[in-house]
N, C-alpha and C positions, 0 to 999 in steps of 0.2 A: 697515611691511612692504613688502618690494621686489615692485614688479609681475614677475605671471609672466610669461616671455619665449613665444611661443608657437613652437613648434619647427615647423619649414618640414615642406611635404607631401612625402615620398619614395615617388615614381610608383612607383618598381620596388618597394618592400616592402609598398606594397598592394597591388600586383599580385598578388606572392606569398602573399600572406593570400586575397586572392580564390581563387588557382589550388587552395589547400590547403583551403578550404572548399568548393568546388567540387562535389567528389562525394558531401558530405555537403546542398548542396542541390538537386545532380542526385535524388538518392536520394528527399528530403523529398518534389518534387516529384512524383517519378514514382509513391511507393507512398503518401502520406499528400495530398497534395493533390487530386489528380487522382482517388484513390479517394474523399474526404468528399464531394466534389463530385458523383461518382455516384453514392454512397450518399444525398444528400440530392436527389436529385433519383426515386431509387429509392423514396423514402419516400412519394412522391404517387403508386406505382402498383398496383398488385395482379399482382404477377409471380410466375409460378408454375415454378422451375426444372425440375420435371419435364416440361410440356408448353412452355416456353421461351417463352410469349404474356406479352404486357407490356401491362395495362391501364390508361391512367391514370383514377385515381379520384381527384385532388383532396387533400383533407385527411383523407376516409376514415378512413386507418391510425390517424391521429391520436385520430379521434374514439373508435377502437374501445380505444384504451389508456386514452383519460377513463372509457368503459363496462366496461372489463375487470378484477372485482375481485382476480384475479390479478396485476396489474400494480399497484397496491397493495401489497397481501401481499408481493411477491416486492419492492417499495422497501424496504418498513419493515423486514424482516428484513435486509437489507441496512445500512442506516440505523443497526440495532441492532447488527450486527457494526462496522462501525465505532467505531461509539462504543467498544465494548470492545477491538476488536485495536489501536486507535494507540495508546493511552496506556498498556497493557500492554508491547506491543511496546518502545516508545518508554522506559521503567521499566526491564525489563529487561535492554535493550539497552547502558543506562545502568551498570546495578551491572555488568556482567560488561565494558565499558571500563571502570571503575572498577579493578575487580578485574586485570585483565590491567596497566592503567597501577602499579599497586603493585606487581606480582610483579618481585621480584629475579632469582631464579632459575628459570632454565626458562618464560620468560615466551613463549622461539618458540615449546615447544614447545607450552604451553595454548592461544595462537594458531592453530595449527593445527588443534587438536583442536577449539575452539568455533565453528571457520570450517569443520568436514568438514560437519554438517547441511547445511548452505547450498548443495554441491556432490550430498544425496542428491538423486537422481530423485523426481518427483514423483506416482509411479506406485507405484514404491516404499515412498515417506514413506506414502504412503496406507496400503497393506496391512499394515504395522506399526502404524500406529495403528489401524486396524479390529481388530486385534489386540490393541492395548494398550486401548482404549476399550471392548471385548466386557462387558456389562455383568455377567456370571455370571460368567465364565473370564479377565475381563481382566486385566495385571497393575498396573492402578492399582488398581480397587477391591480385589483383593488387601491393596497396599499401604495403603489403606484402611482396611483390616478390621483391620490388623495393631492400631490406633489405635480398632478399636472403632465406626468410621463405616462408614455404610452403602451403600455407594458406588451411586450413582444410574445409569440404565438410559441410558447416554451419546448413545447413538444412537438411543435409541426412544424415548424422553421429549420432546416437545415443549420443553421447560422448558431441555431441556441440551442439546438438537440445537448449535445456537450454539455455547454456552461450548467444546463438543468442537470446533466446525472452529475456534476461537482457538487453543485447546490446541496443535492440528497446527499452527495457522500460525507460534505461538514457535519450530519448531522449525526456522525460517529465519532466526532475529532476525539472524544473525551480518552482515547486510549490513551494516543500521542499526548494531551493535556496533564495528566497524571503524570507519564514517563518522565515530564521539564518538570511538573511540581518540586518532584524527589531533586531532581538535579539543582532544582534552584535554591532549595533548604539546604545542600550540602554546601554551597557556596560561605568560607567563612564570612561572618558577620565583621569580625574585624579588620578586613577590609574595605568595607564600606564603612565603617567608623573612621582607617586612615585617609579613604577620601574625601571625606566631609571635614576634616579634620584640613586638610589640605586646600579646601575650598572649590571640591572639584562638584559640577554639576550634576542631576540625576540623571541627562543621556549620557554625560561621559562616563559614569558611573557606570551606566551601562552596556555602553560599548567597549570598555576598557579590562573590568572587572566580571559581569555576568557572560555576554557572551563569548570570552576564552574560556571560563572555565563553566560552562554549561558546553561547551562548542563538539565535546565527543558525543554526548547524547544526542544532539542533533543531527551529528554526523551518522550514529545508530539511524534513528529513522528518517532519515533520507533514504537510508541503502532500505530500510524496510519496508517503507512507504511507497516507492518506486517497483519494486519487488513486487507486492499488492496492487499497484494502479495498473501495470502491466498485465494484471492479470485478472483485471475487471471483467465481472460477469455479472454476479446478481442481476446490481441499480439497472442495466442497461436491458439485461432480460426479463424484469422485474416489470418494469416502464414502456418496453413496444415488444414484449415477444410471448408475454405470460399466456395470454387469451390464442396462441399461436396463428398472431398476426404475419401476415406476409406482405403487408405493407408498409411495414415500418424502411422510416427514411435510411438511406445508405450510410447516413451521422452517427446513425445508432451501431452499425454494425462494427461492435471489436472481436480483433482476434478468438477472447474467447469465447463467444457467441457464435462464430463463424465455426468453430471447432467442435461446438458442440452440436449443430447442425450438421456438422461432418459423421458426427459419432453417431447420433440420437435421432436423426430424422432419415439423413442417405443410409445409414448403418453400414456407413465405408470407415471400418477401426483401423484399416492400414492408412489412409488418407490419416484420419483426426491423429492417429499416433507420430507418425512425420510434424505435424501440425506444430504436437506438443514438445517434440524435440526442438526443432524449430525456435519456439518459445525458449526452452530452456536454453539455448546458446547463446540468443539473445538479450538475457537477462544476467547469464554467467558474463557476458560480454561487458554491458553497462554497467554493472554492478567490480568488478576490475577498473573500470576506469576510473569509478566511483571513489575507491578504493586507493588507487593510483593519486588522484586528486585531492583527497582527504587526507593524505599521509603527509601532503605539505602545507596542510590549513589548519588542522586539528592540534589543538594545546594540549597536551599533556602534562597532565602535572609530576615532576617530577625528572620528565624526561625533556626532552628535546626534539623542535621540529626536524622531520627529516627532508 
């Protein structure tokens, strides 16, 4: 094999690489840097935005989240949506590229129509599904009933608080839906010419052919989809906390609802800044191990599993 030649450095076209990333690390800098860095230094203090006094206390905040069984409660339901919104998400997002990649006819326009959720407001999506989830009057258990089931108290049941803010959240899939589109068209076609050619079936087809090499894109939104569920707020402040209810069941309470209560209601920024460190270690954590676990399941084309 002929050694690679190594092509000479061109001052001017890294310049221009530099000048055009530029304001994307002007920006990094000024709103994501420079803020973790006061947030994390906010997290040693007891600052009280109403009376603007800034006390350092140490490790404090920290201590009181080891002692707060709230701060528990509000991981593990978090924790628990996770587990169920990726791999639904991720499922369905799959059959409906699936679906969209076979349709012949009229494929822009079902494109269209499964990518409008994804543009409703999320103020919006709420109050239609507080509507659609109303356990009496809703039109799921409705549809339900039609079938003879007895359709459960969606929002006021402990048990189904969860599975309902899932529910609402398929009703974005279309991001993830798109992102497997692309990946599923790049798949060569004459591949599955030499399976059928071979006499191999459409799951093996599919198991053998689409899912290795779609398998990095999925691998993408897992680590991003996880990333996101972790850090659900809207659906679940949307659905028990908008009308600022203080009733809402303990199911509903996630981490970042819990944080923001920390911030927005106590106006204890040293507390909710801990909070969000917190989170972020969290999330740097499972997303490594993600990472870790992916590096020996993901096909690469070209390369080799490690």
């Amino acid at each position: 094999m002929a050694a690679r030649v190594k092509e000479p450095y061109n001052k001017r076209e890294a310049l221009a690489g530099y000048l055009f990333i530029l304001p994307w690390i002007v920006g990094f800098g000024l709103f994501t840097v420079i803020s973790m860095t006061y947030s994390f230094g906010l997290s040693f203090t007891d600052y009280d935005l109403s009376t603007d006094v800034i006390i350092p206390v140490g490790i404090d905040n920290y201590r009181l989240l080891v002692d707060d069984p709230k701060v528990l409660t509000s991981l593990s339901n978090t924790f628990v949506y996770a587990i169920l919104a990726v791999p639904l998400e991720l499922a369905l997002a799959l059959v409906l590229a699936l679906l969209l990649q076979g349709a012949t006819r009229g494929a822009g326009f079902f494109r269209v129509i499964y990518y409008l959720p994804k543009m409703t407001p999320a103020v919006a999506t709420a109050s239609v599904f507080l509507l659609l989830l109303n356990g009496n009057t809703g039109a799921i258990n409705w549809f339900l009933g039609l079938f003879g089931i007895p359709g459960p108290q969606w929002l006021v049941d402990p048990a189904w608080v969860k599975p309902s803010i899932v529910i609402m959240g398929l009703w974005s899939v279309a991001g993830s839906m798109v992102i497997l589109l692309a990946a599923l068209q790049n798949v060569p076609r004459e591949l599955y010419e030499a399976a059928e050619t071979d006499g191999a079936p459409k799951w093996s087809q599919f198991w053998r052919i689409t899912l290795p090499l779609i398998s990095p894109t999925l691998f993408f939104l897992v680590i991003v989809n996880t990333i996101a569920s972790l850090q659900i707020f809207d659906q679940a402040y949307l659905l028990f906390y908008r009308d600022g209810n203080s009733n809402a069941p303990d199911a509903a309470l996630f981490f970042g609802v819990y944080l923001y209560q920390a911030a927005f209601q106590q106006f204890n920024f040293g507390l909710a800044a801990a909070m969000a460190w917190l989170l972020f270690v969290i999330i740097l954590g499972i997303t490594a191990v993600q990472i870790k676990i992916g590096d020996k399941l993901v096909y690469y084309e070209g390369g080799e599993r490690k």
